[in-house]
C-alpha positions, 0 to 999 in steps of 0.5 A: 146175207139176205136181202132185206125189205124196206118201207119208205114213205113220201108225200111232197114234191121235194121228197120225191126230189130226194127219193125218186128224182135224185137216182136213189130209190133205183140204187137202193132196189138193187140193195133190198129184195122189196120197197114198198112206198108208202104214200098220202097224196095221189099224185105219188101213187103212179110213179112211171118207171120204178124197178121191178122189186118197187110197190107203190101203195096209198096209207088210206084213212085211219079210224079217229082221224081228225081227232089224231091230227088234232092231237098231233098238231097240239102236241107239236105247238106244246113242243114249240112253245117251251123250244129254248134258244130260237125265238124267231120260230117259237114266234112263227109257229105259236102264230101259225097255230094260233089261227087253228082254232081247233088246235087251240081248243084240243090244247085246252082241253087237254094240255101237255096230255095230248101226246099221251092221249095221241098215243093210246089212239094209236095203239088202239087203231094197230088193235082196231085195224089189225089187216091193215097193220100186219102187213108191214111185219113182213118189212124190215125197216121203216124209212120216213122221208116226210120228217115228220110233217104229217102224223101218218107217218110217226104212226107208222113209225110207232107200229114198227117200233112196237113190233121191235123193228127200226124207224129211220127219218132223214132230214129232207130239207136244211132249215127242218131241225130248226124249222119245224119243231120237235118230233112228237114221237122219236125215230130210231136214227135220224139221218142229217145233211151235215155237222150243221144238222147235227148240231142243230138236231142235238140242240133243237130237237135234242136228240142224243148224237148215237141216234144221228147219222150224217150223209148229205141229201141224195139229191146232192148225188146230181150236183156232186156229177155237175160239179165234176163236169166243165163250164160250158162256154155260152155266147150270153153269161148271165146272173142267175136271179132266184126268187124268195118267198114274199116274207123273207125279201120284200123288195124283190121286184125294185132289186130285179129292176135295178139289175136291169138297169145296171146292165143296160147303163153301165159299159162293164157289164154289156152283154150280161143277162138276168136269167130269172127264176121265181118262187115256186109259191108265187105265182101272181106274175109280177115279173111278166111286164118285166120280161119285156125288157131283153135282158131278163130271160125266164127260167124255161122251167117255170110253169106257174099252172101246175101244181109244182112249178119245177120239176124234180126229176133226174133230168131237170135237177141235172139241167137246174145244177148245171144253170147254175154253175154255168152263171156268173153268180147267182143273187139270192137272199137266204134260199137254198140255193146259196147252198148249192152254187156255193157247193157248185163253187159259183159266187152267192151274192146276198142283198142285205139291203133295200133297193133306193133306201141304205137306211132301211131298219126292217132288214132282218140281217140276222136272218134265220137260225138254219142261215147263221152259220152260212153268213157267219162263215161265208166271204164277207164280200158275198154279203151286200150291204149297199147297191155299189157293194154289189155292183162292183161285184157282179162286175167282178164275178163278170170279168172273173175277178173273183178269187179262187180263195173266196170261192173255196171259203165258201165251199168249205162253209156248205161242205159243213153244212152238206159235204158231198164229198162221199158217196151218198148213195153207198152211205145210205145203203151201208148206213141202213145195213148197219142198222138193220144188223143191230 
């Protein structure tokens, strides 16, 4: 059969994790006879080493620009605010949109038409910026890594579908189909990390099952390899303490401490170190006087000066997996990174309470749609509800006292979520030829 040629499109640094650092754009080179990357941001447009058959070309700037973003933003926040059964993000985005005043006046002005209107623009530029456009008839397929963040993308989306060719977007992060609203314009297929997304796509963005497609995230291919490797045996075990972002775990800093203190007062626990891994978004170095305790060790990836503070390439991603299955746990409230050391079969242990205060009522326990399942499903003993719960704990994870039935509990609970049990990049590419043979 012929080889086909293949449009992907991607702008943010987790989408360069799933594309580039996880190994699968060079796997899906030797699938198709040409990938054109299609991208908005300049940091993405020099990629060191890309395969022979691999282009890298920038979308450049469209005619009505401004006015189609606006347009796409008030399309979106009218598909947030009439969104059933999640209140807490219908909440979260009418906020969000609420202090873009344009946004509110371009829904105003044109209500429930906008995605209309957005429509006709569109048409109009592929009739406008003919060149620009007939370029991609040569290409057989349309794959949108950015999930719809940005409205270049469900224009590119649209022209291939105009002229009768598949657009095909996969989920690039696990909260997206309960995060980030419903898709303006509906790509042909949607590939999904798991039965969680998909029941949530199905639910949330209400697309029906025959358009999804379920495969865990390429990235996962790295974790799946270190998952497979033994522990390595260091002089110094350590938690892994992976940071949130401000809005999700207020007290981080009094928790971080109290581990501290744990360690240097409690006999059980000598030797145990804290290895700290702070949100990529804050960089205002609160943790820096606490370094000069000797037990708290910065993860050697943080580097708050550029603009991505990790990296996400094949090397680091294979480094970052293998820091955590090599700890004792790792503590987290809410991150993804429960997911993944849960893959990992490393304990995950949740505060669910406020450090010095067991009778704190802001705590959102319930947390966010995406988590429901995972603390619904998960080992009761990973969620801390008090200081001492989550003391004898780390105790426990320290001196190996936790079960091995607890640790595949909470596999199988991630599995649903992402199961990394298959060979992802064989499913990406037979996935697509199957599409592209329809």
């Amino acid at each position: 059969m012929e080889k086909k040629k293949i449009v992907i499109s991607f702008d943010f640094n987790i989408q360069y994790r799933n594309l580039v650092g996880s190994g699968l754009l060079d796997y899906l080179s030797s699938g198709f006879s040409s990938i054109l990357l299609l991208s908005n941001n300049d940091i993405f447009l020099e990629c060191p080493n890309l395969p022979a058959n691999v282009s890298v070309k920038s979308i450049g700037k469209f005619r009505f620009r401004k006015l189609r973003q606006l347009l796409f933003f008030a399309a979106r926040y009218q598909n947030a605010i009439n969104t059933n059964d999640n209140a807490i993000h219908r909440k979260k985005w009418m906020a969000g949109y609420s202090t873009m005043k344009f946004v509110g006046i371009t829904r105003k002005l044109f209500g429930d038409k906008s995605k209309n209107i957005l429509m006709k623009l569109c048409q109009m530029d592929f009739i406008l910026n003919k060149r620009r456009w007939v370029e991609f008839d040569d290409y057989d397929l349309y794959l949108s890594s950015t999930y719809i963040w940005q409205y270049y993308d469900a224009m590119v989306g649209l022209y291939f579908q105009k002229i009768g060719k598949p657009w095909v977007a996969h989920v690039t992060s696990w909260d997206n189909p309960s995060s980030k609203g419903e898709f303006v314009f509906n790509p042909d297929k949607l590939i999904v990390w798991g039965e969680q997304n998909y029941e949530e796509s199905i639910k949330y963005l209400r697309l029906p099952f025959d358009r999804l497609i379920k495969i865990a995230p390429p990235h996962f291919a790295i974790l799946k390899t270190v998952k497979g490797i033994e522990i390595i045996e260091n002089e110094s075990k350590y938690i892994y303490y992976i940071g949130v972002t401000k809005n999700n775990y207020t007290w981080e800093a009094e928790l971080v401490r109290q581990l501290l203190n744990w360690i240097s007062s409690k006999p059980e626990l000598k030797g145990l170190k804290v290895l700290f891994r702070p949100h990529p978004n804050d960089r205002n170095n609160w943790w820096s006087d606490l370094l000069k305790n000797e037990n708290l060790i910065l993860d050697d990836e943080v580097d708050i000066s550029k603009i991505f503070v990790y990296s996400t390439d094949e090397k680091n991603l294979f480094k970052f997996y293998k820091k955590i299955k090599n700890s004792v746990c790792v503590i987290s409230y809410q991150s993804t990174v429960c997911l993944e050391a849960g893959l990992l079969n490393v304990p995950v242990l949740m505060p669910m309470f406020k450090p010095g205060d067991p009778n704190e009522k802001n705590m959102p326990h319930d947390g966010w749609p995406h988590m429901q399942h995972m603390i619904k499903n998960m080992p009761q003993e990973y969620l801390s509800r008090s200081e001492s719960e989550m003391l004898n704990m780390i105790i426990g994870c320290y001196n190996g006292r936790i079960e091995k039935e607890i640790r595949n509990q909470f596999y199988q609970t991630c599995s649903h979520i992402a199961n990394i049990e298959s060979n992802i990049f064989e499913k990406y590419v037979s996935e697509i030829n199957k599409i592209l043979e329809c």
